[in-house]
N, C-alpha and C positions, 0 to 999 in steps of 0.2 A: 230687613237690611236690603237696600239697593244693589243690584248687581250692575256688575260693569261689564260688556265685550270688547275686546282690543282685537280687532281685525285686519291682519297682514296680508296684502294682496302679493304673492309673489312669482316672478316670470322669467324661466329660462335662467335663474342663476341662484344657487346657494352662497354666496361671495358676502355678504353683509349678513344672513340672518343669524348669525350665534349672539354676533356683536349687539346686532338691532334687541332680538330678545332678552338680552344680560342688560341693556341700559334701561330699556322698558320695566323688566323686576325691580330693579336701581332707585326709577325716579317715578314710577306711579305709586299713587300717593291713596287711591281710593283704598277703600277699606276692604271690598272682594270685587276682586277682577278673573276674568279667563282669557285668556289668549289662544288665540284661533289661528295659524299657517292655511290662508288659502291658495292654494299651487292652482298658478292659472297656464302654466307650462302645457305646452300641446301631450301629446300621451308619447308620441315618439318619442320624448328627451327622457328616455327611461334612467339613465345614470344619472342626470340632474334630479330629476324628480325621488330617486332614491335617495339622496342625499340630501335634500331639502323635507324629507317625511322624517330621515334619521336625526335632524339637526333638531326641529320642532319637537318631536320626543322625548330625546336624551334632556332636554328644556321642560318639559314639560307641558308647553302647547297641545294642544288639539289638531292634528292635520286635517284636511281635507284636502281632496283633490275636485277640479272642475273640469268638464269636457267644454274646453273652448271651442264656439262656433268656427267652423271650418272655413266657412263663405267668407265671414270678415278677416281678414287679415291686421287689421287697423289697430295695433295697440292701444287709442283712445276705447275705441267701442268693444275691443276685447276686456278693458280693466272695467268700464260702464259694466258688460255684464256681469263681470266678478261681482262687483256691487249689490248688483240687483237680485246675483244669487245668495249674497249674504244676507242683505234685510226680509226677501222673503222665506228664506229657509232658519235662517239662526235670529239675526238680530232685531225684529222685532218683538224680541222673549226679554229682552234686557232690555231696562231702565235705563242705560248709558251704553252707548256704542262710541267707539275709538276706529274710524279706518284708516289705513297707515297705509302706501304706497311701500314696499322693500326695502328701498333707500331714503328711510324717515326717521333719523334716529333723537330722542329727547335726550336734551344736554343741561336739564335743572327737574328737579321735583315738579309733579304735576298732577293736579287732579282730573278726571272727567267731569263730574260731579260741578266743580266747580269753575271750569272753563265754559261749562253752557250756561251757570246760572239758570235762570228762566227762560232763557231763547230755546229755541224747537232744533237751532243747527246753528253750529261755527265751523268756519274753515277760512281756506285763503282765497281771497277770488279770484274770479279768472276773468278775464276780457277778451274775445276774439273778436276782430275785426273783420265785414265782407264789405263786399260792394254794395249791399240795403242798409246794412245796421252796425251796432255796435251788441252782441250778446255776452252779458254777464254770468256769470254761476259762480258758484263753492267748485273747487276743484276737488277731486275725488281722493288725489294722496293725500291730504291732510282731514278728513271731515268729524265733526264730532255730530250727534244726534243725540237728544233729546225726547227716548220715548214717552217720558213722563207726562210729556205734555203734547202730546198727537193721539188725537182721538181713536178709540178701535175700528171706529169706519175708515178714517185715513192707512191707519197702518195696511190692513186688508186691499187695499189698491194695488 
C-alpha cells in the first residue's frame, strides 16, 4: 500500500489549523495518509506553540516542532527551510507527500496519488521578476511530490 505525507508548515498562529485539519480528513481521498503539524514558530512563542502542538493532537496529527534559523529572519527562506527539514528528515520515506502552507485549505475531494499521476512534482508557480531575469519555481504552500519516481540517489541530495 502506498503511503501518503500531508505536511503543514505552520508559523506564529494556531487561527486556521483545527479548521485546515478537519477539511483535509474530509476530502483526502488516498487510501493511508499521516499528517504531520510542522511549528516553524520561533521557541519564544511558547503559548502559540502550546496550542498549535494541542490542536495537532486532539486531531490526531504528528507535531513537530523546528528550530528556525535565527540569522534569517525572511519568512520566504524560514518556510524553504521548514521544507528542507521535512523531505530530509520525514518525507522522503513516503511515496506521496502533500506540503500545505497554514492557510491552505481543500474545498472538494482529492487525491495525492492522483494529482501527480506520473510527474516527479505539482504545485502552483511562481514567477519573480529582477533586474537579469525572470525566475520560475513551484511555490512551496502548495507542492505535491512524487517519491515514487525520484531515484534513491536523488532523494539522498
Amino acid at each position: 500500500m502506498k503511503r501518503a505525507g500531508i505536511f503543514i508548515i505552520i508559523y506564529n498562529t494556531d487561527r486556521f489549523l483545527s479548521k485546515q485539519l478537519m477539511l483535509i480528513n474530509e476530502y483526502c481521498t488516498d487510501d493511508k495518509y499521516v499528517i504531520y503539524v510542522i511549528n516553524n514558530s520561533p521557541v519564544s512563542a511558547v503559548e502559540v506553540n502550546d496550542r498549535i502542538e494541542y490542536q495537532a493532537n486532539r486531531a490526531g496529527a504528528i507535531y513537530l516542532k523546528t528550530i528556525p534559523d535565527a540569522k534569517h529572519n525572511d519568512p520566504s527562506r524560514s518556510h524553504a527551510g521548514a521544507c528542507n527539514f521535512i523531505y530530509k528528515e520525514i518525507g522522503k520515506d513516503f511515496d506521496y507527500c502533500l506540503v500545505l502552507d497554514h492557510d491552505i485549505f481543500p474545498i472538494r475531494p482529492f487525491a495525492i496519488k492522483e494529482k501527480l499521476g506520473s510527474c516527479m512534482m505539482a504545485g502552483v508557480e511562481e514567477i519573480r521578476l529582477n533586474s537579469e531575469k525572470k525566475i520560475q519555481y513551484l511555490w512551496l504552500g502548495l507542492l505535491f511530490v512524487n517519491n515514487a519516481v525520484i531515484s534513491e540517489k536523488d532523494k539522498a541530495l
